[in-house]
Phi, psi and omega in degrees: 000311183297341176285312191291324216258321159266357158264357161310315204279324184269003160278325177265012148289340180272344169286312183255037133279312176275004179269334211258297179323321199273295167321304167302354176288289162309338166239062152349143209283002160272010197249165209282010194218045146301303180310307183316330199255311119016272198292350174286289199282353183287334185288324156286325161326290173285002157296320190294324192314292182303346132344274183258326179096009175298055186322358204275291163351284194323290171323290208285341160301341158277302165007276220281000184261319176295313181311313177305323177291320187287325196269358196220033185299153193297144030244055160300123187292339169216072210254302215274352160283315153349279193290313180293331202244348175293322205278325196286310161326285193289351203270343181291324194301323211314300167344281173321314218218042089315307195304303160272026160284000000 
C-alpha cells in the first residue's frame, strides 16, 4: 500500500506539474500574471525535489524564482511570495549539499 500512495502522489505531482508548465505557456513573459505562474511551478518543482531528489527541480525553481523577482521589483505587493519560496529553494539546496559532505 505504501508504494501505490507514493507513486499515486508522484502522478499527481508530475500532473500538477505539467498544468503549472501549461499556465506558464499561456502568460508569456509581458502578461501581468507571468510571475505568478513563474512562482507556481517553481514551487511544485521544490516538492518533486523534496520528493526524488532531482536536482535539476531544484535548479530550475530557483532559475524561475530569480526570474519572478525581476518581474516584481519592490514596492510590488507580492514581490514577498517570491522571496519567501526563493528564501525555502535555498535554504532546501543549501541542505542537500551539507547532507552530502
Amino acid at each position: 500500500m505504501a508504494h501505490f500512495d507514493q507513486s499515486s502522489r508522484q502522478v499527481d505531482l508530475n500532473e500538477a506539474i505539467l498544468m503549472h508548465q501549461q499556465a506558464l505557456e499561456l502568460h508569456p513573459s509581458a502578461h501581468s500574471n507571468h510571475s505568478l505562474s513563474l512562482n507556481n511551478l517553481a514551487s511544485v518543482l521544490e516538492a518533486r525535489f523534496q520528493q526524488s531528489g532531482r536536482q535539476a527541480d531544484l535548479d530550475d525553481a530557483i532559475l524561475m524564482l530569480q526570474e519572478a523577482l525581476e518581474l516584481r521589483p519592490a514596492p510590488h505587493p507580492a514581490r514577498w511570495a517570491s522571496l519567501a519560496v526563493l528564501g525555502n529553494c535555498l535554504q532546501t539546496r543549501f541542505s542537500a549539499v551539507v547532507r552530502l559532505e
